[in-house]
Phi, psi and omega in degrees: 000131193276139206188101187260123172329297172344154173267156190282337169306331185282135201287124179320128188086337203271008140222142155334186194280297206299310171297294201299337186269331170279326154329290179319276185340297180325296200282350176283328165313333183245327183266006185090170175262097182280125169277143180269102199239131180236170197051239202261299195300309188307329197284332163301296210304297162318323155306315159297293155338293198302304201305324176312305209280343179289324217264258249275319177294327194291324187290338180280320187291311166237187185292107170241114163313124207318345174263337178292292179307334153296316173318319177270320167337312158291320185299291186328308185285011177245337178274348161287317184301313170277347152312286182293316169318051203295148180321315181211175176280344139321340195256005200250142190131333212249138151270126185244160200281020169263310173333306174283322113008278200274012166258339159318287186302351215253329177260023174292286178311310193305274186337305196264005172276016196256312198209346171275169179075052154088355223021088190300312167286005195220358163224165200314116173310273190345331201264323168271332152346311164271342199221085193267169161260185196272340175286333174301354171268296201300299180316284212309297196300318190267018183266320186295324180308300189305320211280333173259000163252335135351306196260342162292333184275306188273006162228338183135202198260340206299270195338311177286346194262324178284314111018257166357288184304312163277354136292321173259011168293308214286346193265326180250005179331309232290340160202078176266160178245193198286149037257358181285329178304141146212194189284348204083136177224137180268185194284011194228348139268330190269324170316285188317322180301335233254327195234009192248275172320176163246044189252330194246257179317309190267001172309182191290006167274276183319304181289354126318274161348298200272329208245348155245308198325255191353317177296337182296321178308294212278356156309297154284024165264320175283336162313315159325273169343306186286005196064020188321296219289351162329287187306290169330313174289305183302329202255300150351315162286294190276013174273343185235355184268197210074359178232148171335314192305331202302314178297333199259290195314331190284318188306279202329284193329290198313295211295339232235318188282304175299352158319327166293301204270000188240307175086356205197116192286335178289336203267323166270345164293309191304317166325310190277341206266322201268346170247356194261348207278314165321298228262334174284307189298347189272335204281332171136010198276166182291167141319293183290329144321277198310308172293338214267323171304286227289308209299304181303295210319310218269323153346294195283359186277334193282320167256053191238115156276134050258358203251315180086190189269172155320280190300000171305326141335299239254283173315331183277294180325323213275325176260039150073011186211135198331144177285345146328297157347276190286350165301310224279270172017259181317334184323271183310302170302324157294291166012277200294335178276309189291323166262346147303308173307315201288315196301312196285348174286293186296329137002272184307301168315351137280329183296273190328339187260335179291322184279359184284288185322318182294317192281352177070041181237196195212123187286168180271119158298126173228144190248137172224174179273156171309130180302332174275333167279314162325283185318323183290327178285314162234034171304321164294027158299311169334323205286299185267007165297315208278321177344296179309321174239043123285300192329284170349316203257297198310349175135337174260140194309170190304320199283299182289289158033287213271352174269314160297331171306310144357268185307313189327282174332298171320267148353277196305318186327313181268038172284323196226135197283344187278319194247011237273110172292097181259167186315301176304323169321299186290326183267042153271298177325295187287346185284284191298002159298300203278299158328287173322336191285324227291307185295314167289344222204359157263307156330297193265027163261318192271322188310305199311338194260350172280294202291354163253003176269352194276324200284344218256312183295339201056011175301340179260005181262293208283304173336303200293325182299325189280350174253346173292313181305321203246032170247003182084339181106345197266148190287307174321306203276327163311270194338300205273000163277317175283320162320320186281327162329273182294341160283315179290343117343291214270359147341326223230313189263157174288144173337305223276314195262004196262319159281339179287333174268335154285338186267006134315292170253259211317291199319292152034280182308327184268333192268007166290311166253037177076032162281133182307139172283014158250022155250001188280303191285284186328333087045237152327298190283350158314294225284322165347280186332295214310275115056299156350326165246025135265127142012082059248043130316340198261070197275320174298321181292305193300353187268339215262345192266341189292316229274279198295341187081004209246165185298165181293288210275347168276330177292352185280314186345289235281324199268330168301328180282334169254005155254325194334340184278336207285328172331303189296305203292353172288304173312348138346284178260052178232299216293332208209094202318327191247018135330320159355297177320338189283337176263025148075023193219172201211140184259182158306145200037356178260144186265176169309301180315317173280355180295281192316322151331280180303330183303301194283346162305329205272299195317291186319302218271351185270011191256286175293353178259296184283019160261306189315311190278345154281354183037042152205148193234251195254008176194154186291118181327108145296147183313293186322323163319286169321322181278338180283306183304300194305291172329307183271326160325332212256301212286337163317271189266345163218087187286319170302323194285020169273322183293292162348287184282319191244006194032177176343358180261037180215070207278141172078062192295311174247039168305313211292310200295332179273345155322285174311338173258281177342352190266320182276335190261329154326286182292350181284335190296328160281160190027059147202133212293183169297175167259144155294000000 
């Protein structure tokens, strides 16, 4: 199957041999190392693609049973996977004969949980469960087998290695000591939980996967395909341009639209970078400034609705409530992630006009076609963005939503001859939907066999205790113990698997001392997200440094610096009782006037936090300034860690932070002229 790493917006030539091969490398880093196959194997490769993606659309359409449908999901993602997926990056372009082997075995397993063993998938789990037979050990070891050289091929060794260790928790807890001890389980309890039931491989990561992720996936291929992200970068350009501001204002607008149809923060930083990176640099931005804008920008295509990250799926299922839900949920918090950027942009856009100025040089103008001209042209792109939460709000479930968005798309396409899903067109679309899916559906399978030795074990019961225990009982000091948790996870794992397994072990901790649990899982999974632009995980800065040319680890800096306000704010609503609001929820007695109240506290104080990390306001910051600043953001949006540090002598926390950032913003204010 013929298949470029590359996202299809970047415009062919619009990097070198040298930059597009390290580029490449980066997104391979997270998406595997793909074979390019021509001839009869592209004809296999495709032809497999396509039947996944039909089979999951036919599944979306009518009743398929849940096990049958996690079951062939799984099977798919492991026969694409060793298809395209070569063992190591010398083999790839090649079908080598193990390749073929382990797509033999892969469609072994598939068959006999489908229909061998007795029908393994159609009479009572429980009965073989307890009572497994020895070929149910023999499949099961060589589906975990399968499942971790999969999930190695198409993400790297971490996720399986890690994997791993907990598998040999589940066999050998019994003696490790306590508070870490359990009795130990042998291959006749632990297998079957792990690959029979729907506690472990087949759990609730996978029946997410199978039955939205994947549609989602293959939306946003079509969307690709039709040129949206094309349109989205172009229509971006021209809504913000003509001004210095335009390169920084393109980069937010572009990560925030392109969040749908791309899906993948590495794949919109590259988008945004190859066209956005000329035009920044003439406006004045640094190489490492600039990735770092490119790196967050692309952070933010991962919580941008409708569509959101994987885990995003993932939170609805696990509390139980419409994925609609978890829009209204994300709404305010994505905003607000968004309006840092722009604060930290236009930020920038005084630093840059000020170095303009001194030097006695002339910003750049930049022209673009009009946003309104654009639009007339391709404005239904839009159409099946908004698709998706009307079908929603009118009453239909997500899959279906996102299935009628679909045909929307589709439909719309041939409005314009450029963008027109023509048959071939389309079986590209549904083939790469289904490819893209490969990774993510290997990922929440290998998540599944960690999240079923922690359930089968109590390690997340024992986990909550120990962190409630070595936090003192106070819920700030929990937070911020569970935050270096799921960050220091997500060091090593993927978003998708880095919240099933915190929500699993962290979250726990927080709904014990009474934080609601969507705001515990909403929570977490910021903190996944956030996580992303560290090291050695921080594939967006390293693709954005590949781009600019300026080092990895100063563009991670950099990129550390333009989430850093995004940083605080999920502890609002774990930390601060009317904190809720920013997700869009309300406690006893509180109205709409008080939501709004927190909304603009949150603004104001991520408003003051992005000039202290920018060391510049309406003229550049003294340190002290900077320290003052940072003191009123923080007492502005985690009004608790004050209570924390200064314990009950410290009343109206956050008046004083909005006194003290006035005050300050007062004094930058004098004697200093305007920016032209």
């Amino acid at each position: 199957m013929s298949h470029s790493s590359l996202p299809p917006e970047v415009p062919e030539g619009a990097l070198d041999e040298d930059i597009a091969a390290r580029v490449e490398r980066l997104i391979e880093e997270e998406e595997g190392a793909q074979n390019r196959f021509g001839g009869w194997l592209g004809v296999v490769g495709t032809g497999a693609a396509l039947a996944m993606a039909l089979f999951h659309l036919w599944a979306a359409y009518d009743i398929v049973p849940t096990t049958v449908l996690r079951f062939v999901h799984v099977g798919f993602a492991m026969v694409l996977g060793f298809l395209l997926f070569p063992v190591m990056r010398r083999y790839r372009h090649r079908l080598m004969p193990w390749d073929v082997l382990l797509i033999s075995a892969a469609l072994y397993v598939t068959w006999y949980l489908l229909v061998g063993g007795d029908r393994i998938g159609t009479e009572p789990l429980i009965d073989r469960y307890v009572f497994p037979e020895a070929q149910d050990l023999v499949v099961g070891w060589m589906l975990i087998l399968l499942i971790l050289e999969v999930t190695r091929r198409a993400t790297g060794w971490v996720m399986p290695v890690v994997a791993g260790l907990f598998l040999l928790y589940g066999f050998f807890g019994n003696v490790l000591p306590a508070p870490w001890k359990h009795q130990g389980y042998d291959s006749e309890r632990l297998i079957p939980h792990l690959t029979i039931t729907l506690d472990g491989i087949f759990g609730t990561a996978v029946d997410v996967s199978a039955s939205l992720i994947i549609l989602f996936t293959i939306y946003g291929a079509i969307l690709q395909l039709s040129g949206a992200g094309k349109f989205f970068v172009d229509f971006s350009f021209a809504a913000t341009g003509g001004k210095a501001t335009s390169a920084g204002r393109t980069v937010v607008l572009s990560s925030f639209l392109l969040g749908g149809p791309s899906g993948s923060g590495v794949a919109t930083t590259v988008t945004l970078g190859t066209v956005a990176w000329p035009m920044m640099r003439r406006v004045g931005y640094r190489p490492d400034d600039a990735g770092g804008l490119l790196a967050a920008g692309g952070l933010g295509a991962i919580i941008s609705p409708p569509v959101l990250g994987a885990a995003a799926f993932l939170i609805a299922e696990y509390l139980k409530i419409g994925y609609l839900e978890v829009l209204r949920m994300a709404a305010v918090p994505t905003v607000l992630y968004y309006a840092s950027l722009l604060f930290m942009v236009e930020l920038d856009q005084r630093r840059i006009g000020a170095a303009h100025a001194a030097a006695g040089t002339e910003r750049a103008t930049l022209v673009t076609e009009g946003a309104w001209a654009l639009t007339k042209k391709y404005g239904f792109h839009f159409s099946s963005l908004l698709a998706i939460v009307v079908f929603m709000v009118l009453g239909y479930s997500p899959t279906m939503s996102v299935l009628y968005a679909m045909a929307v798309a589709v439909v719309l396409s041939f409005l314009r001859r450029d963008s027109a899903l023509w048959p071939r067109r389309l079986v590209d679309a549904l083939a790469g939907g289904a490819v893209q899916a490969v990774g993510i559906a290997a990922t929440c399978a290998c998540a599944g066999i960690i999240v079923g030795v922690i359930t089968l074990t109590g390690l997340g019961l024992k986990f909550s205790e120990i962190a409630i225990q070595a936090a003192g009982g106070n819920l700030v000091i929990t937070a911020l113990y569970t935050a270096l948790i799921v960050w220091i996870v997500g060091l090593a794992v993927p978003v998708t698997a880095s919240y099933i397994i915190c929500a699993v072990v962290a979250a726990p901790a927080l709904i014990k001392l009474g934080v609601p649990d969507y705001a515990a899982h909403m929570f977490v999974f910021y903190y996944a997200v956030l996580s992303e632009v560290s090291p050695p995980t921080a594939l967006s800065p390293f693709a954005a440094a590949a781009i600019t040319g300026a080092g990895p680890y100063r563009t991670t800096l950099q990129a550390w610096k333009y989430t850093l306000p995004a940083f605080v704010l999920p502890f609002v609503f774990v930390t601060d009782p009317d904190g809720i609001a920013l997700l869009l929820a309300t406690k006893a007695g509180m109205g709409w006037g008080d939501v709004a109240w927190q909304i603009a506290l949150a603004a104001g104080g991520l408003a003051a936090l992005a000039a202290a990390c920018q060391g510049f306001a309406r003229r550049a910051l003294a340190g002290w300034e900077r320290i003052g600043l940072v003191l009123a953001g923080l007492l502005m949006i985690f009004p608790a860690l004050a209570e924390v540090v200064f314990g009950s002598a410290l009343p109206a926390p956050h008046w004083i932070g909005i006194a003290l950032g006035a005050g300050l913003l007062a004094l930058q204010w004098r004697g200093v002229e305007r920016l032209a």
